[in-house]
N, C-alpha and C positions, 0 to 999 in steps of 0.2 A: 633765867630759865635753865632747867638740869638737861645737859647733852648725852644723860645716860641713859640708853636705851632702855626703855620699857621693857619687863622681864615677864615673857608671857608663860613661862615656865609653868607656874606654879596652877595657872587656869587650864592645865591641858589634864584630861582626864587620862586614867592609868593603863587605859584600854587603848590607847593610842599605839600602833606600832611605833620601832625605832626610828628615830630622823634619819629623812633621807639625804645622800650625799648629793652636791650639785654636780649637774650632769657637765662630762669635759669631753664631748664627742666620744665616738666608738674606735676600740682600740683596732691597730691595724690588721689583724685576726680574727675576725669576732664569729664562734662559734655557738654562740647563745643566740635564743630568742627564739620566737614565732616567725622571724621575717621571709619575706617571701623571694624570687629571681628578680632582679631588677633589668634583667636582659629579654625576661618572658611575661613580661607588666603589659598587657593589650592598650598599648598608651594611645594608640590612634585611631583606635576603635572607641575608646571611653571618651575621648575627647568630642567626638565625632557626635556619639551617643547624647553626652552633655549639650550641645547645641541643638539636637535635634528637638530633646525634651522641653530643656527651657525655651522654645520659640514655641511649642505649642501648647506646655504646661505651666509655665512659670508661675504665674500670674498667680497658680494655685496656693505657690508659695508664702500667700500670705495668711493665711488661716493656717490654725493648728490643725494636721496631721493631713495635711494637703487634701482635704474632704472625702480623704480617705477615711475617716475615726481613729479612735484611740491608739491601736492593733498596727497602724505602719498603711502606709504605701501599698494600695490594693495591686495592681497592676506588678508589682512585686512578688506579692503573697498568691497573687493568683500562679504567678510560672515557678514559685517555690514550690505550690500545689501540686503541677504537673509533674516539676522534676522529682520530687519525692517519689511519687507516684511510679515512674518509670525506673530509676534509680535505685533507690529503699521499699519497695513497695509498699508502700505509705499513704492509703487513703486520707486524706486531710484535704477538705476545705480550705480556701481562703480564711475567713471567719473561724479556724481553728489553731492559727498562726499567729503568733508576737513579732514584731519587729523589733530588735533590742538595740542595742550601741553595741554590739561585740559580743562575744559570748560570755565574755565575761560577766557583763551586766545581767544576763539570762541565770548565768550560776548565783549571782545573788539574791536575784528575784526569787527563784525557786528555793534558794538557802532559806533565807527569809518567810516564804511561806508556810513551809513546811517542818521548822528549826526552832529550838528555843535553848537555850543553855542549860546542859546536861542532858542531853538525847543521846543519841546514839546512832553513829550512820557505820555504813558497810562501803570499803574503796577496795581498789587495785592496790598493793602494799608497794608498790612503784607507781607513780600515777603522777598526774600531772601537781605540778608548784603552786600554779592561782588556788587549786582546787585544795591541797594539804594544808594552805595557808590560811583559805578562807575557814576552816571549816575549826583551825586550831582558835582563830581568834572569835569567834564565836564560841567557844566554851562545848565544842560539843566533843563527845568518845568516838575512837577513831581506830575502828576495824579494821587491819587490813589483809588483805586474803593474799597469798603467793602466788603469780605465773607460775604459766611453761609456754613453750612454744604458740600455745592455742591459745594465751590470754589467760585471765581470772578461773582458778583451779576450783570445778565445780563440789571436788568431795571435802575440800578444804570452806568451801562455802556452806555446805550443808554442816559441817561439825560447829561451826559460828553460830550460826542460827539455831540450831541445837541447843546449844551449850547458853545463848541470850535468853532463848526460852523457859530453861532451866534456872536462870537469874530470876527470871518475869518480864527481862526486859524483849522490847519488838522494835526492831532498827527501826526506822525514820524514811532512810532509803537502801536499797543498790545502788550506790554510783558507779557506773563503768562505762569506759570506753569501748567498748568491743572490736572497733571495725577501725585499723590502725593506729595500736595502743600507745598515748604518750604518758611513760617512755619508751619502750619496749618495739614499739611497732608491727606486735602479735596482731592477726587479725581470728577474733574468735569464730570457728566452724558451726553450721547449723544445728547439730545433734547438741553442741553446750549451749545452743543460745537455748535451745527446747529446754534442758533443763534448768536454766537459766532461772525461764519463766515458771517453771513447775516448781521450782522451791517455793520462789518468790509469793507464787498463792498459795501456795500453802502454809506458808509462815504469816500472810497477810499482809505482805511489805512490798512497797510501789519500789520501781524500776527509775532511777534518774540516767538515761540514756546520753553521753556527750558524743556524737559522730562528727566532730569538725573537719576531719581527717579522711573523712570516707571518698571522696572525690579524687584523691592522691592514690589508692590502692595501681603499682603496674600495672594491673592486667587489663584495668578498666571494670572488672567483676567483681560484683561485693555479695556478702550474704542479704538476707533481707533486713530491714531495722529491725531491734525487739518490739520496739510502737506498733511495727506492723504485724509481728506475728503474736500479740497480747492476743488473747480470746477475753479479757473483763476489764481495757482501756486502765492497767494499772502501772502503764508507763508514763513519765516523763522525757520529751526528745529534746535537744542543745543540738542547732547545729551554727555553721556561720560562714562567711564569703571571706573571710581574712586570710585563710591556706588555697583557696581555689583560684582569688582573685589578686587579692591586696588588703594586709590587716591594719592599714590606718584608714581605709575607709570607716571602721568600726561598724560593719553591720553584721551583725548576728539574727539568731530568731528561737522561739520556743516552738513546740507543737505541744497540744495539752488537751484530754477532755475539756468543755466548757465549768464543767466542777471546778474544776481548778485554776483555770485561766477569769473566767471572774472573781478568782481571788487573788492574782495574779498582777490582774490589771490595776487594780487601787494603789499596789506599792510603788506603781513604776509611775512617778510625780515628777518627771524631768520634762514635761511638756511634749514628749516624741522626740524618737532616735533622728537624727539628722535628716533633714527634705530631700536633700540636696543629693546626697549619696544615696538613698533610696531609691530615686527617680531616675537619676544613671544607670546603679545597676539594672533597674528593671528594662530601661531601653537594650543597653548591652546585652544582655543575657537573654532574650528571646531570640536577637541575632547571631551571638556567637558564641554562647557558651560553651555548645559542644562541640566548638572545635575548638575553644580556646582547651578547656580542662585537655585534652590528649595530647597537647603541644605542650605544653607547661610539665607534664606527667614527663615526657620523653626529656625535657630536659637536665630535669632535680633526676631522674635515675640517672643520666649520666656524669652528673656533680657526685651522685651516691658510690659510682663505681670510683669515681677517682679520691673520693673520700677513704672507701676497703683498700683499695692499690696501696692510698698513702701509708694508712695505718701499718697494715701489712710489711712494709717495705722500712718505715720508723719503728714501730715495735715490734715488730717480729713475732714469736709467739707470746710475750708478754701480753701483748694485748687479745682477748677475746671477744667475736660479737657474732651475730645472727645477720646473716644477710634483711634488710629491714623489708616487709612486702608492700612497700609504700611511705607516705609521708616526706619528710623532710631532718629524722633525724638520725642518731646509732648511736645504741646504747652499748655501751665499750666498758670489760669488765679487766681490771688492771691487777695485779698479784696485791694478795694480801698485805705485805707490807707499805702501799701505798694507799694515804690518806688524800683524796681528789678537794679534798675542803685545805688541804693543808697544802695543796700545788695550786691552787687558785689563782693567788696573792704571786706568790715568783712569777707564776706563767703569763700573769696579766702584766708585770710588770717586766718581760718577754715581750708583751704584743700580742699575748693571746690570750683570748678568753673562754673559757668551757664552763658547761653547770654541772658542779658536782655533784652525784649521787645521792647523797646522804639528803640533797635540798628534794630531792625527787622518790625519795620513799619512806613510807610510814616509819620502816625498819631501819633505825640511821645507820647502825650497824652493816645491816647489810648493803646498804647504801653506797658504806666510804668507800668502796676502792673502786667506787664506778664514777664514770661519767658521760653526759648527754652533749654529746657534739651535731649540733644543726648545719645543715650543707648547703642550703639553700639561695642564703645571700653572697658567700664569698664565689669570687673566682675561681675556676678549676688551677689555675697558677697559684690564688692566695692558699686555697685547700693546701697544695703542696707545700709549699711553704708552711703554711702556719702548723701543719702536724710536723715539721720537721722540726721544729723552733719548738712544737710542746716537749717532742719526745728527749729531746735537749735538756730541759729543765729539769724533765723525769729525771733522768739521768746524774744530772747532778743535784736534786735534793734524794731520789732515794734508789737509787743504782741501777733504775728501771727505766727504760731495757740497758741490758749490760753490752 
């Protein structure tokens, strides 16, 4: 018998992304990723939560969707309800909610519904990685509109739409973040989201809303969602508990007219998002969400100052950034001569890891000499350290800072 492994190469269709490398733990730095405080994790609360549920729920757990239906975890959907409602001002129903695995699994659903190879969608030209990824490997054109301070540039959006019109083509969607933009962490003012909405009908093109981020804003005060202030329900909402709570729970959620959420529902064939993390968070979250979110808020701004100090203090004026009004990241713009795809590799092999730029916007160009530094999970000691140890590397691959 032959010991040569079977070579499955040749069965793998061409649409496969690149092979992934095997995972060797997180390097001692690690400024990348979604991850959340693991000092501000409500671990004895959830735990608590967990025992309560399953002694008078469990049992439910053995039918698909906990007799909840299709949609998720009613008792869930119902305090997503309210908290939209109070929060986003967001009339939505239980019954107008998805429960998803993450938000991510929601950006596919919604990809998928509403996508086909060679469409055309409209982004942030900075915007989030899952989202530029997903949307390259589906085959579709790929818009992307400039910031400022206030998020996605509305007269820069209206000459797009313009200008698609004049092709014949009619985007697919709006995608944007509005309400603490990743990467940027622009929160858009009410007067753009109004106009927002007025192109959007008037060009005839739905709204894909992601607010995953909205619950991290300092102040605790947000604008209202777009979903809420549509007058003809031509938004799409994304939101999810992975920045609020913890993102290996993977629970996410859609909001949707029923138009669309019945069509919605047929793609999502994974049997229902997780029972188990459902029914926790629903117990947790009636009792203590809101005082968890304003504890967790006061902590990631205090990693975020020590995060501007470091920078500041390691790059000096070489580094520029926008004080971030919320979330968990800073987007850090480094002098032209520095390629952040091309410090990657040294820095990681440093101890430290950052997302280059150029992986974080439509414009790769404008991209390279930026990078997205997440503050969330290290130490306020590892922060210091580990931007001292980047700017080190700077330093010696391309003489920044001097």
């Amino acid at each position: 018998m032959s010991s040569t492994p079977f070579d499955f190469s040749t069965f793998f269709p061409k649409s496969l992304p690149a092979a992934a490398a095997r995972w060797t733990g997180r390097v001692k730095f690690d400024f990348t990723g979604g991850n959340n405080d693991a000092d501000r994790l409500p671990l004895e609360e959830l735990t608590a939560a967990a025992e309560a549920v399953l002694k008078r729920e469990g049992r439910t757990m053995s039918t698909y969707g906990l007799n909840s239906g299709p949609q998720g975890y009613r008792p869930l959907r119902e305090f997503l309800s309210g908290k939209l409602k109070a929060d986003a001002g967001i009339n939505a129903s239980a019954d107008d909610i998805l429960i998803t695995s993450g938000s991510l699994q929601a950006l596919d659903l919604v990809n998928a519904t509403l996508l086909e190879r060679g469409d055309t969608v409209i982004i942030e030209q900075d915007c989030y990685q899952g989202t530029i990824n997903r949307l390259n490997r589906l085959g579709v054109n790929i818009v992307g509109i400039p910031l400022d301070g206030d998020g996605m540039r509305m007269d820069l959006l209206s000459n797009a739409l313009d200008d698609l019109k004049k092709k014949g083509v009619r985007a697919k969607f709006i995608y944007t973040i509005p309400t603490v933009q990743n990467p940027t962490s622009t929160i858009m003012p009410l007067a753009r989201r109004e106009e927002m909405l007025r192109l959007a009908t008037a060009h005839g093109v739905p709204i894909f809303e992601d607010d995953c981020y909205a619950d991290l804003i300092w102040s605790g005060e947000r604008p209202p969602a777009l979903y809420a202030m549509s007058q003809n329900q031509n938004v799409i909402y994304v939101g999810s508990f992975s920045k609020s709570i913890a993102p290996a729970l993977r629970v996410g959620y859609i909001v949707a007219p029923w138009a669309v959420m019945s069509r919605i529902l047929p793609l999502k064939t994974d049997g229902g998002s997780g029972a188990l993390e459902q029914m926790v968070l629903a117990e947790f979250c009636v009792k203590h969400f809101t005082k968890h979110v304003p504890a967790l808020r006061k902590g990631l701004r205090a990693k975020l100052e020590t995060l501007m100090e470091s920078v500041k203090e390691h790059f000096g004026d070489a580094a520029k950034f926008d004080d971030a009004k919320g979330g968990i990241f800073l987007w850090v713009t480094l002098p032209e001569n520095v390629d952040t795809q091309k410090l990657y590799q040294p820095a990681l092999a440093a101890g430290v890891a950052i997302n280059p730029g150029a992986e974080w916007s439509v414009n790769k160009a404008y991209g390279r000499n930026r990078m997205r530094l997440c503050f969330a999970s290290p130490t306020h000691e590892e922060i210091h350290q580990g931007v001292a140890a980047l700017a080190e590397v700077c330093r010696k691959e391309f003489g920044v800072p001097k």
